[in-house]
PDB file of N, CA, C and O in Angstrom, chain B, residues numbered from 101:
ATOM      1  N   UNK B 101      26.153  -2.510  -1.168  1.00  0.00           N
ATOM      2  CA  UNK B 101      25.183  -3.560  -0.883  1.00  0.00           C
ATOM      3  C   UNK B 101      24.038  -3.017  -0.037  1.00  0.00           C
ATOM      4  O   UNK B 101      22.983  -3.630  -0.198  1.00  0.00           O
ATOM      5  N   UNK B 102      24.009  -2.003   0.830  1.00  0.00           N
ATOM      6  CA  UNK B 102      23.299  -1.473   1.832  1.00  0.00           C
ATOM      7  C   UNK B 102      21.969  -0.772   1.130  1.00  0.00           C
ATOM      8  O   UNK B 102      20.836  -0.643   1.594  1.00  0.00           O
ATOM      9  N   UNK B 103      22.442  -0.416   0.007  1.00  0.00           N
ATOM     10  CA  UNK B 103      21.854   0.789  -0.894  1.00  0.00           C
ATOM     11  C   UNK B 103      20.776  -0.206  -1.987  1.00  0.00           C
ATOM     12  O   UNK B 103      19.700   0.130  -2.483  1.00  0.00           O
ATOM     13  N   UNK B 104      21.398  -1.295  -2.100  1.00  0.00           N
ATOM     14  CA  UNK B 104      20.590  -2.289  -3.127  1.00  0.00           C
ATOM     15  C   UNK B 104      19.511  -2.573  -1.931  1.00  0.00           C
ATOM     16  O   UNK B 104      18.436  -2.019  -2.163  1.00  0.00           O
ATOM     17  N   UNK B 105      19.537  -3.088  -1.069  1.00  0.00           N
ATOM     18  CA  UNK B 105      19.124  -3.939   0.146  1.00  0.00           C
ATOM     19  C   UNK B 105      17.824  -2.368   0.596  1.00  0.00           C
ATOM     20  O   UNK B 105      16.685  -2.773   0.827  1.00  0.00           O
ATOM     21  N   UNK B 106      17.973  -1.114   0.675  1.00  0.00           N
ATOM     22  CA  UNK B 106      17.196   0.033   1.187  1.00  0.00           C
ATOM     23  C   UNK B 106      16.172   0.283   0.142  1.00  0.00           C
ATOM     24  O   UNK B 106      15.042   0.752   0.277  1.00  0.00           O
ATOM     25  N   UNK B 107      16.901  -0.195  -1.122  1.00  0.00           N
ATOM     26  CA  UNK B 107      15.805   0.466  -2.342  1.00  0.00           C
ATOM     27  C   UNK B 107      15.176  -0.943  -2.760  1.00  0.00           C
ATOM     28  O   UNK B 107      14.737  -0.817  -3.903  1.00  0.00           O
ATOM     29  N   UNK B 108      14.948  -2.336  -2.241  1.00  0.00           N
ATOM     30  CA  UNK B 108      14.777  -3.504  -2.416  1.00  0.00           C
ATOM     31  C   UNK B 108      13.504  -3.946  -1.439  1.00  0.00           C
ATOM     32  O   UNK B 108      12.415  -4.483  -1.645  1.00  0.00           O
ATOM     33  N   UNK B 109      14.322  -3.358  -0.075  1.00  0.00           N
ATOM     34  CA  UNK B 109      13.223  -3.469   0.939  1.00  0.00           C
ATOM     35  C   UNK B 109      11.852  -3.128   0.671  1.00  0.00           C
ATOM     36  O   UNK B 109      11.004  -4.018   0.603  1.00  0.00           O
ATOM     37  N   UNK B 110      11.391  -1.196   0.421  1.00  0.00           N
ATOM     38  CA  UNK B 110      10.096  -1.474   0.091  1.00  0.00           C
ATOM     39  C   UNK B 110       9.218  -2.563  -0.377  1.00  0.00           C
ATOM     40  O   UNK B 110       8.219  -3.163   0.021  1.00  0.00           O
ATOM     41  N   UNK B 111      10.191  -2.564  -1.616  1.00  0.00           N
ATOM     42  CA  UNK B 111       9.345  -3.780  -2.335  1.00  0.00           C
ATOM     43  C   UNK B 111       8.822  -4.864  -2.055  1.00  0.00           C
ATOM     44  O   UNK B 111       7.666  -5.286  -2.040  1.00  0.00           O
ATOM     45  N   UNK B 112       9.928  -5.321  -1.807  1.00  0.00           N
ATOM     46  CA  UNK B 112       9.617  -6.484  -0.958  1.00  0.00           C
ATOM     47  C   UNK B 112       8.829  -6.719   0.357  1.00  0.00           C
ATOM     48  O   UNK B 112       8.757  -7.916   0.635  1.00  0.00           O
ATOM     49  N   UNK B 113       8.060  -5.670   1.467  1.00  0.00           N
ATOM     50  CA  UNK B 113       7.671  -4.885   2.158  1.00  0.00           C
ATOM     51  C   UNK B 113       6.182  -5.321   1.568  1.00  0.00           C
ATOM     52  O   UNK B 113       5.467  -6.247   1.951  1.00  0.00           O
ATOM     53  N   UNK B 114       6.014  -4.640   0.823  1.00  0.00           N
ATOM     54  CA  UNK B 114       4.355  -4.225  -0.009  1.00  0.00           C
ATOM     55  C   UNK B 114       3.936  -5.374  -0.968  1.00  0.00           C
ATOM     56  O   UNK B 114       2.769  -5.528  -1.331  1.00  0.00           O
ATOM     57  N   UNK B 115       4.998  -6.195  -1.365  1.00  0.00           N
ATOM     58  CA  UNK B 115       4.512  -7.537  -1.600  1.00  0.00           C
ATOM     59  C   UNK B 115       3.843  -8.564  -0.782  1.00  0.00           C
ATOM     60  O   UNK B 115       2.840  -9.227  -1.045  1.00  0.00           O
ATOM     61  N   UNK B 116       4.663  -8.563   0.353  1.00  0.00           N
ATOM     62  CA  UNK B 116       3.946  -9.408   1.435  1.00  0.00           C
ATOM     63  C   UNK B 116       3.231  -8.829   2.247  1.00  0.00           C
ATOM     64  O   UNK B 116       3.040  -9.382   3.330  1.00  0.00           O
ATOM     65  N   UNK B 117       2.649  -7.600   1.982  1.00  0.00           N
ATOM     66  CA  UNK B 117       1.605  -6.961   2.814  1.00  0.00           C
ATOM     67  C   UNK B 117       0.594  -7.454   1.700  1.00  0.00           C
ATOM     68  O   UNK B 117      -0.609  -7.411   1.957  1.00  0.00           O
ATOM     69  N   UNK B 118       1.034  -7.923   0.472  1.00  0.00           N
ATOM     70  CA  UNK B 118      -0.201  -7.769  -0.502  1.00  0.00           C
ATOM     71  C   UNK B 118      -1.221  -9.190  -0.676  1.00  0.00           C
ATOM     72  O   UNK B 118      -2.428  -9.374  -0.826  1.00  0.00           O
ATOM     73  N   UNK B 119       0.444 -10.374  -0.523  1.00  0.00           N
ATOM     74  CA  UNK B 119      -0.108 -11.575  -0.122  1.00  0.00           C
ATOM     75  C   UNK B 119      -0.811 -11.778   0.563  1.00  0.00           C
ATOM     76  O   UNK B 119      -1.811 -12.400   0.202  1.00  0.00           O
ATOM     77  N   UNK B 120      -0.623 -11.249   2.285  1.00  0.00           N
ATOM     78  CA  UNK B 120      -1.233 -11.723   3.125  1.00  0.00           C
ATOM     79  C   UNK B 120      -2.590 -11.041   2.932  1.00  0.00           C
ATOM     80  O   UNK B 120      -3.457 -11.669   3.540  1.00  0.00           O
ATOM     81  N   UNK B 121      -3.078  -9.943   2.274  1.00  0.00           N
ATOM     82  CA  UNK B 121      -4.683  -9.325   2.128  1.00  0.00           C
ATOM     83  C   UNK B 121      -5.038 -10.116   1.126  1.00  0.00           C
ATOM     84  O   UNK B 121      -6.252 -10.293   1.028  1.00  0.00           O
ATOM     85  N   UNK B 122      -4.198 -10.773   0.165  1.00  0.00           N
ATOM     86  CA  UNK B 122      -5.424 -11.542  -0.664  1.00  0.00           C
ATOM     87  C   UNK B 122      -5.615 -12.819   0.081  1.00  0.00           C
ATOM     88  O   UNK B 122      -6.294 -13.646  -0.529  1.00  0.00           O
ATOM     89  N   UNK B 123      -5.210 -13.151   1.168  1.00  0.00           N
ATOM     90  CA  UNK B 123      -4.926 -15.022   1.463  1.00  0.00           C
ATOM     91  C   UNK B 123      -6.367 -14.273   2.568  1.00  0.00           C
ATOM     92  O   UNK B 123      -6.663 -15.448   2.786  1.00  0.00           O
ATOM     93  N   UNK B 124      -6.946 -13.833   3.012  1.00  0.00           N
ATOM     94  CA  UNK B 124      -7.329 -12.933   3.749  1.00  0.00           C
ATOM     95  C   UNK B 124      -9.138 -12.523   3.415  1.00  0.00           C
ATOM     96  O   UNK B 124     -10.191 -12.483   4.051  1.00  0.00           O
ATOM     97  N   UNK B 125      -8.681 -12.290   2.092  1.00  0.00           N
ATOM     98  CA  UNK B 125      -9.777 -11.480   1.286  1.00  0.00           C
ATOM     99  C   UNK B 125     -10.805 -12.643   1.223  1.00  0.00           C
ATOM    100  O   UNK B 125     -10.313 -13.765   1.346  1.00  0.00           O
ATOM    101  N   UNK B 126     -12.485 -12.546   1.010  1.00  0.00           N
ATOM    102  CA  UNK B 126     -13.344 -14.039   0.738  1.00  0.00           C
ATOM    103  C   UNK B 126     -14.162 -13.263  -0.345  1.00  0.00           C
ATOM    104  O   UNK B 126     -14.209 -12.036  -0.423  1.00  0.00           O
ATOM    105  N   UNK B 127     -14.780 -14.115  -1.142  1.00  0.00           N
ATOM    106  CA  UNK B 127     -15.764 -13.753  -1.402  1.00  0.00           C
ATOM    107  C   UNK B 127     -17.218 -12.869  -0.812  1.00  0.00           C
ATOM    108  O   UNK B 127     -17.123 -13.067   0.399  1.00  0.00           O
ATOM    109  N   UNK B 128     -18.275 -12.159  -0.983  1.00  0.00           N
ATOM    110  CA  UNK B 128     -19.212 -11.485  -0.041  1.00  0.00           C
ATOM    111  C   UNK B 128     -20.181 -13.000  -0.789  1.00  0.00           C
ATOM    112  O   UNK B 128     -20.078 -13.532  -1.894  1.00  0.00           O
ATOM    113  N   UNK B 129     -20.899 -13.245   0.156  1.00  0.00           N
ATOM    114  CA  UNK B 129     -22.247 -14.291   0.095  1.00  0.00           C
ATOM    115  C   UNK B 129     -22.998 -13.472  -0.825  1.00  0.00           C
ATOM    116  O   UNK B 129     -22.462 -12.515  -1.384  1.00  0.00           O
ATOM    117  N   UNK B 130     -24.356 -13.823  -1.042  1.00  0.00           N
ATOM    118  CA  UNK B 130     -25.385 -13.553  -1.670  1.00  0.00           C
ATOM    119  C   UNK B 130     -26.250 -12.246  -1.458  1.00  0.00           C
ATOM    120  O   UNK B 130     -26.959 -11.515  -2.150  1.00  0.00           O
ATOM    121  N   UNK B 131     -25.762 -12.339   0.055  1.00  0.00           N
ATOM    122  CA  UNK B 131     -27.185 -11.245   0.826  1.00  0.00           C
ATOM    123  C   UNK B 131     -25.802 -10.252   0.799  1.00  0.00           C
ATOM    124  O   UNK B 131     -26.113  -9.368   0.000  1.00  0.00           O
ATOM    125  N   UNK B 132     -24.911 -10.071   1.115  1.00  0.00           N
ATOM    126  CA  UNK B 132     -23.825  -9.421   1.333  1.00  0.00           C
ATOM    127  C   UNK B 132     -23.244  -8.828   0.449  1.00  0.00           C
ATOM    128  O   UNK B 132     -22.411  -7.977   0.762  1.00  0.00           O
ATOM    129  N   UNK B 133     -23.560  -9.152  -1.108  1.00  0.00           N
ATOM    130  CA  UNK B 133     -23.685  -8.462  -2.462  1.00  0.00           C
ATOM    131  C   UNK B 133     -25.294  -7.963  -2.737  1.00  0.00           C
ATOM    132  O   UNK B 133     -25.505  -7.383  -3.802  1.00  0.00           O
ATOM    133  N   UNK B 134     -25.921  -8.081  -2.220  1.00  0.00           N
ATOM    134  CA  UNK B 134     -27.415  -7.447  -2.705  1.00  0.00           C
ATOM    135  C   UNK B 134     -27.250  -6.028  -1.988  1.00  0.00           C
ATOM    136  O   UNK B 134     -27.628  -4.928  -2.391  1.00  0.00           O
ATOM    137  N   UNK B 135     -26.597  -6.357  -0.839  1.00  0.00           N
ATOM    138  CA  UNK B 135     -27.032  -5.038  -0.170  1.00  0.00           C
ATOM    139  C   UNK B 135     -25.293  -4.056  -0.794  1.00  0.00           C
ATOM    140  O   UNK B 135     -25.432  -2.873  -0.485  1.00  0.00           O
ATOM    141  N   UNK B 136     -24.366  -4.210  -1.265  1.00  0.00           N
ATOM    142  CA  UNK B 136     -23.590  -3.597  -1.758  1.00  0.00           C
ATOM    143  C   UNK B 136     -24.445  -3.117  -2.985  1.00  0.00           C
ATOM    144  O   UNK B 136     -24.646  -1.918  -3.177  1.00  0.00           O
ATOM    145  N   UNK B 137     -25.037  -4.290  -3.968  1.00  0.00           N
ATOM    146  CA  UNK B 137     -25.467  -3.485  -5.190  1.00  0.00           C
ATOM    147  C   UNK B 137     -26.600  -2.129  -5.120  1.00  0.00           C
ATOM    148  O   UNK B 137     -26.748  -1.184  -5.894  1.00  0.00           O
ATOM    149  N   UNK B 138     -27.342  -2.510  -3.778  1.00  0.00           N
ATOM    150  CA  UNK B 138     -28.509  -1.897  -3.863  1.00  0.00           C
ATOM    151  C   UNK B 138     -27.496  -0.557  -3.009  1.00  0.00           C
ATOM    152  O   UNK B 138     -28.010   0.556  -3.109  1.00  0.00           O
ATOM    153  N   UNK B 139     -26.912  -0.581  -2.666  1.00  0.00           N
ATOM    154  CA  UNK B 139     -26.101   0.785  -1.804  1.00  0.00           C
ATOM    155  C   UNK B 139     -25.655   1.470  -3.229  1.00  0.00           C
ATOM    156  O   UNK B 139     -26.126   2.597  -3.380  1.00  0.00           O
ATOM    157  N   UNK B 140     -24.869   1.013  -4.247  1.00  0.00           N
ATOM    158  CA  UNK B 140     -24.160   1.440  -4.906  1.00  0.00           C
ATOM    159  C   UNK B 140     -25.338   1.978  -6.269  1.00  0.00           C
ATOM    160  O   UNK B 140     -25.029   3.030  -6.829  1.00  0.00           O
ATOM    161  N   UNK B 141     -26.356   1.408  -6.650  1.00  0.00           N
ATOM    162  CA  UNK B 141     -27.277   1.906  -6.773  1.00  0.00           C
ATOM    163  C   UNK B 141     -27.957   3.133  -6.446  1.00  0.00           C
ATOM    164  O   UNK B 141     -27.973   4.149  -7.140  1.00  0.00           O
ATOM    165  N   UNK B 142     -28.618   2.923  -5.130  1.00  0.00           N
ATOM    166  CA  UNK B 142     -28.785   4.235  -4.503  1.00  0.00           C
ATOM    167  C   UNK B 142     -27.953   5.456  -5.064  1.00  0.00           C
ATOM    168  O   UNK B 142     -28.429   6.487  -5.540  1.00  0.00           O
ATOM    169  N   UNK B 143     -26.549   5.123  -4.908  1.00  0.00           N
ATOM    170  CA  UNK B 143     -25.347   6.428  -4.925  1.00  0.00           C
ATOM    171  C   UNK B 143     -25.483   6.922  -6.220  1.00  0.00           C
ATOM    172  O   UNK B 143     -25.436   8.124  -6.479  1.00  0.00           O
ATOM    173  N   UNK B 144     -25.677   5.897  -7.178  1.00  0.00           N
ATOM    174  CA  UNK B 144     -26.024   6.352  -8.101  1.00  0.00           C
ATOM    175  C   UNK B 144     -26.957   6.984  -8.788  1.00  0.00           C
ATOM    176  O   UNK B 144     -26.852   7.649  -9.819  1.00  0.00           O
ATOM    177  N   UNK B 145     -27.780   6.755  -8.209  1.00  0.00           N
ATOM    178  CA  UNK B 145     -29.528   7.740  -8.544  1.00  0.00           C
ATOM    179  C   UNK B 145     -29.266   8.800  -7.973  1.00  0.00           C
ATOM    180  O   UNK B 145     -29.632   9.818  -8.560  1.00  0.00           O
ATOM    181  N   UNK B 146     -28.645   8.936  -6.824  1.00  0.00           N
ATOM    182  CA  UNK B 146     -28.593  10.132  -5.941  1.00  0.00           C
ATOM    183  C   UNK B 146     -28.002  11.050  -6.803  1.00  0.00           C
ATOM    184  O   UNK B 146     -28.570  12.027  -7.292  1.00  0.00           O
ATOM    185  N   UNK B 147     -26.726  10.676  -6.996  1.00  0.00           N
ATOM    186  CA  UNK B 147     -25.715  11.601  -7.799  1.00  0.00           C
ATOM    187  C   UNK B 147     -26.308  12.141  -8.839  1.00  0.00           C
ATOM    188  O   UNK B 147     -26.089  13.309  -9.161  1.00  0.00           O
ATOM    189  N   UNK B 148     -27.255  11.240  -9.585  1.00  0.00           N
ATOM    190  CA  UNK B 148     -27.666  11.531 -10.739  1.00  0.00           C
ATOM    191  C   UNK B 148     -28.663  12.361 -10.989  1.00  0.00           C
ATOM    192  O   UNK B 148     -28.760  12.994 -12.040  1.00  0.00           O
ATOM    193  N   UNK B 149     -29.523  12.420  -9.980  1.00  0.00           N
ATOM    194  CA  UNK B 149     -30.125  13.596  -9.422  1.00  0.00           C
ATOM    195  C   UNK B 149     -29.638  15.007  -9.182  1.00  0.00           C
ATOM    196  O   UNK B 149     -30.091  16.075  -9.592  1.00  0.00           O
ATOM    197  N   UNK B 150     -28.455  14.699  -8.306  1.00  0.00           N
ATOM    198  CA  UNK B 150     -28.132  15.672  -7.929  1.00  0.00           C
ATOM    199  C   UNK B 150     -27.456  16.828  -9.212  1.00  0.00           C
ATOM    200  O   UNK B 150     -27.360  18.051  -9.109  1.00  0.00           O
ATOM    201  N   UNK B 151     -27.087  16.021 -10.293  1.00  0.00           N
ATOM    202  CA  UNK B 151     -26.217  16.193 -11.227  1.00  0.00           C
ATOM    203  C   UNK B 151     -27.624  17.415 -12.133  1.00  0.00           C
ATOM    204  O   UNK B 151     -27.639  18.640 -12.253  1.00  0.00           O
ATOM    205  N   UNK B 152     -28.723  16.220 -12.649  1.00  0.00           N
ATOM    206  CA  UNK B 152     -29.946  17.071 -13.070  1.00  0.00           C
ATOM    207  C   UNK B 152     -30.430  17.916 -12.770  1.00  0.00           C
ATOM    208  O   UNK B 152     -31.001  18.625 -13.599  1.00  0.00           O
ATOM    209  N   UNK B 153     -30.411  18.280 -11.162  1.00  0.00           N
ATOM    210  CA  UNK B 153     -30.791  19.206 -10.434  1.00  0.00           C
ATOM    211  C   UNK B 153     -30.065  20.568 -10.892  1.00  0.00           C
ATOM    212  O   UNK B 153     -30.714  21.598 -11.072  1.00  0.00           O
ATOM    213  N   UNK B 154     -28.931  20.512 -11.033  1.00  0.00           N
ATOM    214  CA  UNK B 154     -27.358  21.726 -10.689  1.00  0.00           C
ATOM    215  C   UNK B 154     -27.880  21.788 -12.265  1.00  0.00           C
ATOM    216  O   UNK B 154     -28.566  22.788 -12.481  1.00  0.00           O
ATOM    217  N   UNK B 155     -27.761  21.245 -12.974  1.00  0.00           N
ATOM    218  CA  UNK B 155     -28.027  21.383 -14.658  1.00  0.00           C
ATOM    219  C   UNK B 155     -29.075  22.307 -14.660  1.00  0.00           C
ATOM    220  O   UNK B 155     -29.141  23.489 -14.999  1.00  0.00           O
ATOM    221  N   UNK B 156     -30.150  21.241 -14.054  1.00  0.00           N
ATOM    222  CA  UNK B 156     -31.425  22.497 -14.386  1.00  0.00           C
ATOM    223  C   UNK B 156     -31.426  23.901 -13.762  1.00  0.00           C
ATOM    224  O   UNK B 156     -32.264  24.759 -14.038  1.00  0.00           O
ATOM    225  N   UNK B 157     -30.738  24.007 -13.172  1.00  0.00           N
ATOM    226  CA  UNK B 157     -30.200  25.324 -12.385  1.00  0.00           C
ATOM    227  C   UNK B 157     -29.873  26.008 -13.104  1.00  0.00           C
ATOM    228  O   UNK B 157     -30.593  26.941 -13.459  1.00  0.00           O
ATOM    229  N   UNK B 158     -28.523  25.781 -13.650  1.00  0.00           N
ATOM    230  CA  UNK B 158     -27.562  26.520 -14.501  1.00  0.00           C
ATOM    231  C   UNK B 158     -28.282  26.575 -15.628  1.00  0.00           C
ATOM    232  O   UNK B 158     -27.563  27.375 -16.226  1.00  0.00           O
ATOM    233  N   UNK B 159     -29.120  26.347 -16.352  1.00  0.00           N
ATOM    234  CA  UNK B 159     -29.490  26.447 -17.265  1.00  0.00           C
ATOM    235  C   UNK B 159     -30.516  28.099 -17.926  1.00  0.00           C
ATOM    236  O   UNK B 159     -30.634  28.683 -19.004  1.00  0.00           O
ATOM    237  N   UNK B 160     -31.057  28.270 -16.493  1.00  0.00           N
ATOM    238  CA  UNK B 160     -31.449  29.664 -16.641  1.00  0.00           C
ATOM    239  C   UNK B 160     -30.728  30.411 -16.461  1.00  0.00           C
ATOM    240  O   UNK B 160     -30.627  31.336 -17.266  1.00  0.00           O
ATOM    241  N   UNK B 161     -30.176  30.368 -15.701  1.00  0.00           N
ATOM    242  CA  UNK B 161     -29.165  31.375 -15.324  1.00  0.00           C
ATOM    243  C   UNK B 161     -28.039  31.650 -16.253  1.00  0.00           C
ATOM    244  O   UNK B 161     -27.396  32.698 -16.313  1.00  0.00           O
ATOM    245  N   UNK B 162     -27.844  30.340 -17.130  1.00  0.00           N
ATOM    246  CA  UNK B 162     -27.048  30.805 -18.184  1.00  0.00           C
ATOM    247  C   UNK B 162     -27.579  31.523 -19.255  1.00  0.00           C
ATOM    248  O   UNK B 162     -26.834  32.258 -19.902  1.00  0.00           O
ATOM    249  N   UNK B 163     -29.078  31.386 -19.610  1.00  0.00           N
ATOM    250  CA  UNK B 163     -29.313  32.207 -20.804  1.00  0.00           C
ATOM    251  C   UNK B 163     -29.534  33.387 -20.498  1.00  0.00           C
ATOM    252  O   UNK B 163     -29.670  34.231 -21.384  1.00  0.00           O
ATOM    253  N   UNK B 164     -29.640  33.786 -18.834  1.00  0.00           N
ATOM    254  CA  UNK B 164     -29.785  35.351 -18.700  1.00  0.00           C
ATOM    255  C   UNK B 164     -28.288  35.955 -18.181  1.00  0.00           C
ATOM    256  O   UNK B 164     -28.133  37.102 -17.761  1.00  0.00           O
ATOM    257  N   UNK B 165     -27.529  35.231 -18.266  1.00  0.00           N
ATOM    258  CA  UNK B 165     -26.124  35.622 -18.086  1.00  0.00           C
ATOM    259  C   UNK B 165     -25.869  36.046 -19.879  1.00  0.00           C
ATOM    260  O   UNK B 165     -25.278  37.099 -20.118  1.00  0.00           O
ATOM    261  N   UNK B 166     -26.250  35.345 -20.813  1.00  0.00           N
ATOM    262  CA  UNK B 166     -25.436  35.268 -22.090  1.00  0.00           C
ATOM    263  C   UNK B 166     -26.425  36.366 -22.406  1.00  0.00           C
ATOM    264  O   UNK B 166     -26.075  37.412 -22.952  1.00  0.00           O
ATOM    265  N   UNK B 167     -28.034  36.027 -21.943  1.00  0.00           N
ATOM    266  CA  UNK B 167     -28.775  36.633 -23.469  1.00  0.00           C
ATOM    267  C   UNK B 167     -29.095  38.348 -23.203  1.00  0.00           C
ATOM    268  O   UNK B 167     -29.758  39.152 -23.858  1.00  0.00           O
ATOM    269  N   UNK B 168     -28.284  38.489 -21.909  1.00  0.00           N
ATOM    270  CA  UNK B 168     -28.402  39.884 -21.836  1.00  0.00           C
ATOM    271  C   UNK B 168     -27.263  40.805 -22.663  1.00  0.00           C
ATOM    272  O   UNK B 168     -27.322  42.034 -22.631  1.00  0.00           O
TER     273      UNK B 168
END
């Protein structure tokens, strides 16, 4: 019984840790999602930049790596 009750516990553990964060959780208002979208935005141009950047990099360097 000890052994049902040890491998039971977690569970039961991380369920009611899970309840109580959604009873917990709210919606974000209006202004409080603009500024998430416009953050997550940002991250995304950034990256995407950063991504074009490393591309255009590698790109010479690969044809004088190959075309030699």
């Amino acid at each position: 019984m000890d052994q049902i009750v040890k491998f039971v516990e977690p569970g039961r553990q991380f369920a009611k840790d899970s309840i109580r964060l959604v009873r917990r959780c709210t919606k974000p208002d209006r202004k409080e999602f603009q500024k998430i979208a416009i953050a997550t935005a940002i991250g995304f141009c950034i990256m995407g930049f950063i991504g074009f950047f490393v591309k255009l990099i590698h790109i010479p360097i690969n044809n004088i790596i190959v075309g030699s």
